[in-house]
N, C-alpha and C positions, 0 to 999 in steps of 0.2 A: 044486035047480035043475039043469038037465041043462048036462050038461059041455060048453064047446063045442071043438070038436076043431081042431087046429092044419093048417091045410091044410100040404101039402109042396110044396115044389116041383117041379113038373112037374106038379099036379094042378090041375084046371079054376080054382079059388077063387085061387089064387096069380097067374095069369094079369090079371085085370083090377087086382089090387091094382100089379101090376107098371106098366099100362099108366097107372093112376092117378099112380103115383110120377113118371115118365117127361111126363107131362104136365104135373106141379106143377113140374117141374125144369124144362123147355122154357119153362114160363110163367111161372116165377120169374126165366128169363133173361132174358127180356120185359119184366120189370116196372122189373129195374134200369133198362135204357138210360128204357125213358119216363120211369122217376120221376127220373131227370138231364134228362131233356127238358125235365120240367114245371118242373123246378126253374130250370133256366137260361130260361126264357118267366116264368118269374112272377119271375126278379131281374131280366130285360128291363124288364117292366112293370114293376116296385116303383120301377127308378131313372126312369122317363117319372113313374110318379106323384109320387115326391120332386120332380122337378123342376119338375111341375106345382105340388107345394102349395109348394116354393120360390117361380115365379113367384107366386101370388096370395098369399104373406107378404108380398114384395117391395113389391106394390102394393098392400096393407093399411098394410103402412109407411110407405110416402108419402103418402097418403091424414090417415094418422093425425098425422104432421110437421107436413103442410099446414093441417091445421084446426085441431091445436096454434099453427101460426105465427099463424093467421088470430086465431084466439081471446086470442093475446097481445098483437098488434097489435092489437085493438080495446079492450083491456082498458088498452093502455098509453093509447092516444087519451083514451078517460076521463079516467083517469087525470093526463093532461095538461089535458085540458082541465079538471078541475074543481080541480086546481093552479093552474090559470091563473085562475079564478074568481076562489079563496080570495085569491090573490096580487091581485086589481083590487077584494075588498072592505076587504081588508088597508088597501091604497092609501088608496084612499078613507076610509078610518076617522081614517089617520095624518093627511091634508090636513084632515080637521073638527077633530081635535085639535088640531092645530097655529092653526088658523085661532082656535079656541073658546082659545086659550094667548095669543095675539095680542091677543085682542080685550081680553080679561082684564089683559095687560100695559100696552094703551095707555089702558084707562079707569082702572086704580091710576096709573097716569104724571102721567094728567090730573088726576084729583083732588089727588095731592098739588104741582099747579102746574109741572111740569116741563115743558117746552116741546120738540116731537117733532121730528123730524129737519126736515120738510116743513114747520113753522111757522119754524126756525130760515131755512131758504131763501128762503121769503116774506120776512124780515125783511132778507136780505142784498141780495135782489132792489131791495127797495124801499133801501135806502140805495145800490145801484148808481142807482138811477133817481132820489134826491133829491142825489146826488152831481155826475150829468151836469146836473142842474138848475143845482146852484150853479156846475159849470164857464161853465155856457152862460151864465149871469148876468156872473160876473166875465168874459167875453170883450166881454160887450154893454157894461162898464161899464169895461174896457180892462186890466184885470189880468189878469197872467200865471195859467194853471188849471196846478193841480200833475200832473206826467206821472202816465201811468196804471201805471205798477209801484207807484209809493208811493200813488196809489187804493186799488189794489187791495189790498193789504197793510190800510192804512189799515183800508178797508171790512170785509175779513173782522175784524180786530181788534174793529170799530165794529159789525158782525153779533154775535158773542161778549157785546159788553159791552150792546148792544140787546136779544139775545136772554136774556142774567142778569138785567138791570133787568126786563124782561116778567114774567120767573118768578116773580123777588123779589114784584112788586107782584098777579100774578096768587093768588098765594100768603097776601099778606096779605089780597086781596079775600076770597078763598074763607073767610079764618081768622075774619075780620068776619064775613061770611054764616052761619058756621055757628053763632057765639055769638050 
């Protein structure tokens, strides 16, 4: 390979390399300021853009709050409401039990001849009204009728000892009937 020969300086070949260098160095002074240019415009823009996707987090956020809230408030209404259901079949279940307890109570009551609150009232009723009977008799036939505190005492007692004889004999009827 043929040698290639070193220009000198001050010979033609030396001159453009010179002018080359001299140019890279002018244009590399160049480069810095713009590339601090470009750099301070694109951290301009990068903070407008953060701030941009700042704002549309912001309101992805709320967005997402709001139909979380929406979603738990319907979720809770359910919720309630089929509580409220359960709680009115509940209800209802315990009034037929009670009711189906009752019923069961006053027909063993009666079979074995026990006499119910409302049967004992009828009988005290009716000795207040054959009570005022006999008052009104002995007024028509000129004796004194006993005041009404010692009636009424009287009658409840006489309700009590009315309503045990009923039992007694309702009890012996039934015990007949069933032999």
């Amino acid at each position: 390979m043929p040698k290639m020969s070193k220009a000198k300086p001050g010979t033609k070949s030396a001159a453009p390399r010179k002018e080359i260098s001299g140019a890279a160095l002018k244009s590399s002074r160049q480069v810095w300021p713009a590339g601090m240019e470009a750099l301070a415009k694109a951290q301009q823009g990068g903070v407008k853009v953060f701030e941009s996707l700042l704002k549309q987090g912001q309101r992805f956020e709320q967005k997402t709050k709001q139909a979380a809230a929406d979603t738990a408030a319907a979720a809770r209404g359910a919720a309630h409401a089929k509580a409220k259901e359960m709680q009115e079949m509940a209800g209802g279940t315990w009034d037929k039990l009670e009711q189906v307890f009752e019923d069961r109570v006053a027909r063993a009551l009666s079979k074995l001849g026990i006499p119910m609150q409302n049967d004992i009232q009828r009988l005290a009723d009716r000795v207040d009204e054959l009570s005022d009977a006999v008052n009104r008799l002995l007024k028509t036939k000129g004796a004194a009728p006993k005041p009404p505190a010692a009636r009424a005492k009287k009658t409840t007692r006489g309700a009590k000892t009315m309503a045990t004889h009923v039992a007694r004999k309702t009890t012996r009827t039934r015990t007949k009937r069933a032999r």
